[in-house]
DSSP file (Angstrom, degrees, kcal/mol; ACC not computed):
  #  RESIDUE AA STRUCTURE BP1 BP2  ACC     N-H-->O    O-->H-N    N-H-->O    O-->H-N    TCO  KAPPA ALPHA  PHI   PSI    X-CA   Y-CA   Z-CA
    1    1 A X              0   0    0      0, 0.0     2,-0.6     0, 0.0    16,-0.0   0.000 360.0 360.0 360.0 140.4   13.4   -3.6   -2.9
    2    2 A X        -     0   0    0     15,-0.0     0, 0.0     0, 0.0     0, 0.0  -0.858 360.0-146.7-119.3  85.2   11.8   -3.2   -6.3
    3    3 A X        -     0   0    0     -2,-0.6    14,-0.2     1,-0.1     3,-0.1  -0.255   3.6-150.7 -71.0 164.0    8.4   -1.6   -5.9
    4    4 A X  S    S+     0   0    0     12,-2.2     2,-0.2     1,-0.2    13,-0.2   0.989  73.3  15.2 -64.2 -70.4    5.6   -2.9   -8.5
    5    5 A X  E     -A   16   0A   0     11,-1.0    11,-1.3    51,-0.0     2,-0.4  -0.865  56.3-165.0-128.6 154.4    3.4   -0.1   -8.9
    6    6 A X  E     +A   15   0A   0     -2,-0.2     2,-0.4     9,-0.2     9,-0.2  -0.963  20.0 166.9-132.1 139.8    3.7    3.7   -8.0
    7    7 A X  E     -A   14   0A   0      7,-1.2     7,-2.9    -2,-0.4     2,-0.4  -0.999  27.0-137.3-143.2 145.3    0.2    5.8   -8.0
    8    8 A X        -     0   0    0     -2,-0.4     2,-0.3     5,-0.2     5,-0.2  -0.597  23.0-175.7-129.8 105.0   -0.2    9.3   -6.6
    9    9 A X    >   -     0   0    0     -2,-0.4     3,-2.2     1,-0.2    -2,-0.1  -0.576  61.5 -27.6 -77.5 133.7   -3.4   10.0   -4.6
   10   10 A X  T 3  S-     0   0    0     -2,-0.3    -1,-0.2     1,-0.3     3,-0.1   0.614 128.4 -41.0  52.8  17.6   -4.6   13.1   -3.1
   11   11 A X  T 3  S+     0   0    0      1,-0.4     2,-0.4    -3,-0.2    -1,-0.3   0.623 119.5  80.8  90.3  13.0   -1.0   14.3   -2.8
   12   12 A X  S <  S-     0   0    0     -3,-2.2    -1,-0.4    24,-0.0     2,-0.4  -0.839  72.4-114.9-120.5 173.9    1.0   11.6   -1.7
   13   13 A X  E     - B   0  34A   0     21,-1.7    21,-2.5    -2,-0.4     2,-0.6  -0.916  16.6-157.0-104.7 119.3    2.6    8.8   -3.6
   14   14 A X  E     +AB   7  33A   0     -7,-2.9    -7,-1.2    -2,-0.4     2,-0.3  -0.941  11.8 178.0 -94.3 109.7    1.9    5.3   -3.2
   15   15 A X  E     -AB   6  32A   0     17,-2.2    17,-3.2    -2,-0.6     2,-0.4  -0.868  17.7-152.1-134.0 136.3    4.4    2.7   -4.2
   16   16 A X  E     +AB   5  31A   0    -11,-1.3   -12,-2.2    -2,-0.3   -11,-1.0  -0.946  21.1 170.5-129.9 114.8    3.5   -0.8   -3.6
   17   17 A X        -     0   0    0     13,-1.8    14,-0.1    -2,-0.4    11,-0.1  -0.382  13.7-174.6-118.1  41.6    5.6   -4.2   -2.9
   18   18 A X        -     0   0    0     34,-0.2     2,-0.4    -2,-0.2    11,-0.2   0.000  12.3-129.8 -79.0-144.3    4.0   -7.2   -2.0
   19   19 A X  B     -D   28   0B   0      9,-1.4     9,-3.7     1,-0.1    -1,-0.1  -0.977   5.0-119.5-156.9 147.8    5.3  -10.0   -1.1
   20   20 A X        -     0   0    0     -2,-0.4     8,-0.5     7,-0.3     2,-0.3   0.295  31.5-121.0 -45.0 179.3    5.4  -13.6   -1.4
   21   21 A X        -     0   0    0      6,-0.1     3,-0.3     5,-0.1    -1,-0.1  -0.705  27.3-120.5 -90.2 154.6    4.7  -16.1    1.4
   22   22 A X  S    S+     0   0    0     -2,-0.3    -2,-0.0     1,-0.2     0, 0.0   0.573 113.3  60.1 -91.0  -4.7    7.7  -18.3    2.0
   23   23 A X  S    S-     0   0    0      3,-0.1    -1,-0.2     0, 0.0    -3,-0.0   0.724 108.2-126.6 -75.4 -24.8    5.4  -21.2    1.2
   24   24 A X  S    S+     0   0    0     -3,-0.3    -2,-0.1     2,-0.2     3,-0.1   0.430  74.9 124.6 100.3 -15.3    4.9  -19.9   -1.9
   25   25 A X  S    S-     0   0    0      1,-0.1     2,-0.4    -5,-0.0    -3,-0.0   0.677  76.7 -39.4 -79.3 -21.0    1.0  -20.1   -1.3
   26   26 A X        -     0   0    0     22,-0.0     2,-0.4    26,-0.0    -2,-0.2  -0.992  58.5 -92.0-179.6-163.2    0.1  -16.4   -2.0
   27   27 A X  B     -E   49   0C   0     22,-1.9    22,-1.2    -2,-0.4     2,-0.4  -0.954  23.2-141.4-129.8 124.5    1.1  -12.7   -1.7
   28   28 A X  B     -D   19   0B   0     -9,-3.7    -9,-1.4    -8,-0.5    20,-0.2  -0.745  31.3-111.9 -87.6 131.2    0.2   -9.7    1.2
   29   29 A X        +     0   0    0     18,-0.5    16,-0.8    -2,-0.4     2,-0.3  -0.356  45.5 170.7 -44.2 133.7   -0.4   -6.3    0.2
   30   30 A X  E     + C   0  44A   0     25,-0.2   -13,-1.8    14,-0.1     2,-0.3  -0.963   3.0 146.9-153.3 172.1    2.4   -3.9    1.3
   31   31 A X  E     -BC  16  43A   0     12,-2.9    12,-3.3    -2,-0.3     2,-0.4  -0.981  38.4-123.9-167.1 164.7    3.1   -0.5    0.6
   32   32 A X  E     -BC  15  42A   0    -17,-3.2   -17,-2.2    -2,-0.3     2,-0.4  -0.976  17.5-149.1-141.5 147.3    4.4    2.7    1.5
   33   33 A X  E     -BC  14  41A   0      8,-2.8     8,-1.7    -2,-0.4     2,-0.5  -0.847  20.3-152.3 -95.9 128.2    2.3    6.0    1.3
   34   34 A X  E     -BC  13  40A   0    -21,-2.5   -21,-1.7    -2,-0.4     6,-0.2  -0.905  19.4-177.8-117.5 117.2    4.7    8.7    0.7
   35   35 A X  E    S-     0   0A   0      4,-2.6     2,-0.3    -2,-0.5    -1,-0.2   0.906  72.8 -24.2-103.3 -30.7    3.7   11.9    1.9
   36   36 A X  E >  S- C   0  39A   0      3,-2.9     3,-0.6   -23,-0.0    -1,-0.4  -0.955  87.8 -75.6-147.2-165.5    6.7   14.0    0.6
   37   37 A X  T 3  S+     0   0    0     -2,-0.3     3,-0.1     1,-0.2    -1,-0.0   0.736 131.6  39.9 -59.4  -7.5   10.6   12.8   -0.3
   38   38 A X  T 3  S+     0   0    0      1,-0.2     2,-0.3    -4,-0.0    -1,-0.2   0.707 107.9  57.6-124.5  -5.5   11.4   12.5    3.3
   39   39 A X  E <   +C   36   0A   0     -3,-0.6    -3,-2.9     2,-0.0    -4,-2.6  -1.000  55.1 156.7-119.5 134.9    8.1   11.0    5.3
   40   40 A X  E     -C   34   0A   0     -2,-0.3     2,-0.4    -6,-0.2    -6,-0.3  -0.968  27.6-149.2-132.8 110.3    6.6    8.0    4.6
   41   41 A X  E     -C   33   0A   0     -8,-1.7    -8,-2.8    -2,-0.3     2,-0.3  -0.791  20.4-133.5 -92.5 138.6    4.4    5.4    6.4
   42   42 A X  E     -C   32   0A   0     -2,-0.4     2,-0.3   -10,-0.3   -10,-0.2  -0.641  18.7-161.7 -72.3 148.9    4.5    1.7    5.6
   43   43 A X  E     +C   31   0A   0    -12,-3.3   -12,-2.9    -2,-0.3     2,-0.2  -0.909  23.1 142.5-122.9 126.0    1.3   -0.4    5.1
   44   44 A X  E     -C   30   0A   0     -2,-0.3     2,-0.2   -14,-0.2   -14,-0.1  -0.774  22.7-164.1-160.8 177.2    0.9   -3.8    5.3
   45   45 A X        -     0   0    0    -16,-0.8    -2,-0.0    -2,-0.2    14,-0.0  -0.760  31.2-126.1-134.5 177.0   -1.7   -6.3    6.6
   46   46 A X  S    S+     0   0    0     -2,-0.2    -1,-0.0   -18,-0.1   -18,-0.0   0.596  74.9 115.6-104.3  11.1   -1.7  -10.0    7.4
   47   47 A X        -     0   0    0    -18,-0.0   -18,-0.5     1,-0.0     2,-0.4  -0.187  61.5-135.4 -78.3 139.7   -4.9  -10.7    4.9
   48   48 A X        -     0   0    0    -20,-0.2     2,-0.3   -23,-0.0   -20,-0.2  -0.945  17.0-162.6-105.1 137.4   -3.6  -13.2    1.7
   49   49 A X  B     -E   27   0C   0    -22,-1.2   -22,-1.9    -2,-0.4     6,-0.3  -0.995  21.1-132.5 -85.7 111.4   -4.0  -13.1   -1.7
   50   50 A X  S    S+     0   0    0     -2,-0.3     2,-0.2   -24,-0.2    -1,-0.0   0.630  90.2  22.3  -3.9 -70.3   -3.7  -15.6   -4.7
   51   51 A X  S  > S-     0   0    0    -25,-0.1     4,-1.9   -24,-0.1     5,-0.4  -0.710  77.2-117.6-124.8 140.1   -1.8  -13.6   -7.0
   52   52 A X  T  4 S+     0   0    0     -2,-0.2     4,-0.4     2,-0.2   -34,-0.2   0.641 116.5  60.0 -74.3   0.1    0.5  -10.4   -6.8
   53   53 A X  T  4 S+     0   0    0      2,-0.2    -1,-0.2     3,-0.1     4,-0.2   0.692 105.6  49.7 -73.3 -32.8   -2.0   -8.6   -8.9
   54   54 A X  T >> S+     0   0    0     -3,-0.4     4,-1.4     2,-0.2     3,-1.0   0.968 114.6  40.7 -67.6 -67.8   -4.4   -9.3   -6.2
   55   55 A X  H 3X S+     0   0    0     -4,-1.9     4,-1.6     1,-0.3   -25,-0.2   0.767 113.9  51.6 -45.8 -47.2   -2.3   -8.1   -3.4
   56   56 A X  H 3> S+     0   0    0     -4,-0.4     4,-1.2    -5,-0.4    -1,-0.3   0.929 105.2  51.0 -81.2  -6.8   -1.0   -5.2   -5.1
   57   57 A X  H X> S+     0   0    0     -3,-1.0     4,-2.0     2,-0.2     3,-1.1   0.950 117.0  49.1 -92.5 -39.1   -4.6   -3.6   -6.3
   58   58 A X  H 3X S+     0   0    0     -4,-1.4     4,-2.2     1,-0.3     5,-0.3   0.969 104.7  62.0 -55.5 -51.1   -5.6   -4.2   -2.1
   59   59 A X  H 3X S+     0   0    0     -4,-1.6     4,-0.9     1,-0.2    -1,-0.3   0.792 107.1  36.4 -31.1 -47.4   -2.5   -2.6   -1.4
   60   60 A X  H XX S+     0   0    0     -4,-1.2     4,-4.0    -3,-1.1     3,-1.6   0.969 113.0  56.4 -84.7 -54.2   -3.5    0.5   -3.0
   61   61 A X  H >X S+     0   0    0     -4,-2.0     4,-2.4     1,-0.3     3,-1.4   0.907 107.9  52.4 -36.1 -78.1   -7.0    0.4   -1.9
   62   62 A X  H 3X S+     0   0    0     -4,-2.2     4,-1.9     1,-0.3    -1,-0.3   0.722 110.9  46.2   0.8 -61.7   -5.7    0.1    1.6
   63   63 A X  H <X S+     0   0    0     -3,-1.6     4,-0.6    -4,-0.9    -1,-0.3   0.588 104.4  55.3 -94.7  -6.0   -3.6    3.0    1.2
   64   64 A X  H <X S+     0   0    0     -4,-4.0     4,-0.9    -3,-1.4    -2,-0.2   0.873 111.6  52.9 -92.7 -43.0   -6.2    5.3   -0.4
   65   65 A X  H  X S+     0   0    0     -4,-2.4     4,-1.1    -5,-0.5    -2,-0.2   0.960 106.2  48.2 -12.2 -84.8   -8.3    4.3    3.0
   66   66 A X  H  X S+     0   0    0     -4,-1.9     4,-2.6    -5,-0.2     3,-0.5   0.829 116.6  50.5 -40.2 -44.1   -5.6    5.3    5.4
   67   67 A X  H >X S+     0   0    0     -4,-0.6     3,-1.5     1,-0.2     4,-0.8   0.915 110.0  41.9 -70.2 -93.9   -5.4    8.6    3.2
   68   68 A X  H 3< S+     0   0    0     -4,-0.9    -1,-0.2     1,-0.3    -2,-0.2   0.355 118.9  52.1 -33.9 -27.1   -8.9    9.6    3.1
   69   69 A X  H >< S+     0   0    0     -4,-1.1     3,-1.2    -3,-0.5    -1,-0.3   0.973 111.1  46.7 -35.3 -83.2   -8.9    8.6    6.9
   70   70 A X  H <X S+     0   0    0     -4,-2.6     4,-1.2    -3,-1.5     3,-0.4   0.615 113.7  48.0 -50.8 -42.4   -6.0   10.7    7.5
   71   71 A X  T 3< S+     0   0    0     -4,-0.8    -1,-0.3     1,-0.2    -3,-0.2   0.598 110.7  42.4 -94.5  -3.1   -7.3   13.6    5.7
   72   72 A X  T <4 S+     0   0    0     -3,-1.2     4,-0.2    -5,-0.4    -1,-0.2   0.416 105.3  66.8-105.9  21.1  -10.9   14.2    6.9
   73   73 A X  T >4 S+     0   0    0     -3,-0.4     3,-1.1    -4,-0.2    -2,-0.2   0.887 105.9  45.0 -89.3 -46.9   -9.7   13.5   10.5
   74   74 A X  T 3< S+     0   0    0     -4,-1.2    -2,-0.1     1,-0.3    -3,-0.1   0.548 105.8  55.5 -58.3  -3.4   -7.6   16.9   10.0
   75   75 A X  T 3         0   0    0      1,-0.2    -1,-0.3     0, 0.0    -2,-0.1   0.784 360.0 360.0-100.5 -16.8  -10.3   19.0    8.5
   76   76 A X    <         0   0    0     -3,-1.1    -2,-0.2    -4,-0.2    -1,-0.2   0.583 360.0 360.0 -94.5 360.0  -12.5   18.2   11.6
């Protein structure tokens, strides 16, 4: 696996893959949010996109979501 893009939000790492349809017709966000070198969750959703430019910029959005989720559910 070759990820596309790597970004790091709020203290984890997001590195970002998507992938093709086997039709050829467009691309799904997927990702995995990396919270240090040895836990990680994968993301993806069944939502399409044109283009893998499209798909990866959801991707991240996605996973800065999940994040921002994830971290004001622990401060309450």
């Amino acid at each position: 696996m070759v990820m596309d893009t790597q970004e790091d939000y709020k203290g984890c790492v997001i590195e970002t893959n998507p992938e093709e349809l086997t039709d050829g017709s467009g691309w799904k966000p997927s990702c995995i949010i990396k919270i240090n070198p040895f836990e990680g969750t994968w993301l993806n959703t069944d939502q399409t996109f044109p283009t893998r430019d499209a798909a990866n910029a959801a991707s991240i959005l996605a996973a800065k979501r999940l994040i921002d989720r994830s971290q004001k559910a622990t401060e309450e």
